[in-house]
C-alpha positions as CSV (number, residue, x, y, z in Angstrom):
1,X,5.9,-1.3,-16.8
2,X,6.6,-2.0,-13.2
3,X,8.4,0.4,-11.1
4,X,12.5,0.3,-10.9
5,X,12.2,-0.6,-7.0
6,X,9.6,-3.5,-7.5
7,X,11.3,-5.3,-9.8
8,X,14.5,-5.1,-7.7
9,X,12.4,-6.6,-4.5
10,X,10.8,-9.2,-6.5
11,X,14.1,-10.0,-7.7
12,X,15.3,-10.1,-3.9
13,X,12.5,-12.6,-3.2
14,X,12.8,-14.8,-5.6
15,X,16.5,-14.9,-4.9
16,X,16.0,-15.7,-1.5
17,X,13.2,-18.4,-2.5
18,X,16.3,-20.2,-4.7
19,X,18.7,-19.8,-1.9
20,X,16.2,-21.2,0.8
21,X,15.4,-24.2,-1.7
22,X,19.5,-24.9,-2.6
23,X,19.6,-24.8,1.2
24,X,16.8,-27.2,1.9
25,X,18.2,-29.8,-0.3
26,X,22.1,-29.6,0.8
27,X,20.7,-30.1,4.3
28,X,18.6,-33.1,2.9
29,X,21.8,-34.7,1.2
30,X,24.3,-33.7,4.9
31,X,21.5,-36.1,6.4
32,X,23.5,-39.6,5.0
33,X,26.6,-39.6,6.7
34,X,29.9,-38.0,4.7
35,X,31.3,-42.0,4.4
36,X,27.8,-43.3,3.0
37,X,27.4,-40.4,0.3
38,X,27.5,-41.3,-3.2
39,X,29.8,-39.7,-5.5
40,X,26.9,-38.0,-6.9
41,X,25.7,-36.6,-3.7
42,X,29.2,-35.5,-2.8
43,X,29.1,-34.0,-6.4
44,X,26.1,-32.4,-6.0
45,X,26.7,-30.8,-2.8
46,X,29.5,-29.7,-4.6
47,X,27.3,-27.5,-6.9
48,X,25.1,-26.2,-4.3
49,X,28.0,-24.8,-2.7
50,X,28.7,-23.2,-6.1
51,X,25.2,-22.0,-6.3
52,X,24.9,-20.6,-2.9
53,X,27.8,-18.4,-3.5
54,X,26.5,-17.2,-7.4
55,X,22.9,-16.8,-5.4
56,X,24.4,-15.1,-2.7
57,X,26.7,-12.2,-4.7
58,X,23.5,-11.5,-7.1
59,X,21.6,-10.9,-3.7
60,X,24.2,-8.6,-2.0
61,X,24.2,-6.3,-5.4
62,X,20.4,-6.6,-5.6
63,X,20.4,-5.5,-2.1
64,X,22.6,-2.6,-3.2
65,X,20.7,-2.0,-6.2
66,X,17.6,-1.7,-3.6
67,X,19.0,0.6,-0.8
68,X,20.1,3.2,-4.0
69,X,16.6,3.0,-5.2
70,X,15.2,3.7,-1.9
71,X,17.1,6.4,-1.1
72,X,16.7,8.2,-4.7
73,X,12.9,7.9,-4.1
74,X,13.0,9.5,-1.2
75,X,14.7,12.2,-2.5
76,X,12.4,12.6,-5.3
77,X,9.6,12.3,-2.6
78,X,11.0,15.7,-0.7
79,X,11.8,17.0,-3.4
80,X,8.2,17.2,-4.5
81,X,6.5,18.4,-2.0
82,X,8.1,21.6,-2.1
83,X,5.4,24.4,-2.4
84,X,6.0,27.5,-3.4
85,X,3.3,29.9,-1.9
86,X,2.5,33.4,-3.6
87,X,1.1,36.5,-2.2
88,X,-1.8,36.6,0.4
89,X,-4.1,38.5,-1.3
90,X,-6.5,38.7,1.5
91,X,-4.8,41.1,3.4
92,X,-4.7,43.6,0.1
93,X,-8.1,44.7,0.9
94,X,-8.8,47.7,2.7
């Protein structure tokens, strides 16, 4: 089972591989000029607008979800290397 904090980052990438690829195709279908679009391009620039957003939100809490991981691992990480160190023994001896 992966880690907590890799499974948020991959989820981070492959949000931002969706959002680059909604983003390459909406610039694709601004190339026609707005009076030559089709109603379908129109409608689906429409929906890529939607998707950005959607895409967008579920990358600002992953991005949350990431920075509370990150900071709860470091706190484990301090928290371990705490050493508790006993007695010097060598100086016991006469």
């Amino acid at each position: 089972m992966a880690a907590p904090i890799n499974v948020a980052r991959q989820a981070k990438a492959d949000l931002e591989r969706d959002i680059h690829a909604l983003k390459a195709e909406a610039r694709k279908l601004m190339e026609a000029p707005s009076k030559d679009r089709t109603s379908e391009q129109t409608a689906r620039l429409d929906a890529i607008d939607v998707a950005l957003n959607a895409k967008n939100d579920e990358l600002g809490t992953v991005l949350a979800d990431i920075t509370r991981l990150e900071r709860y691992q470091q706190e484990e990480r301090a928290a371990a290397t705490t050493i508790t160190l006993g007695a010097d023994h060598g100086t016991e001896r006469p």
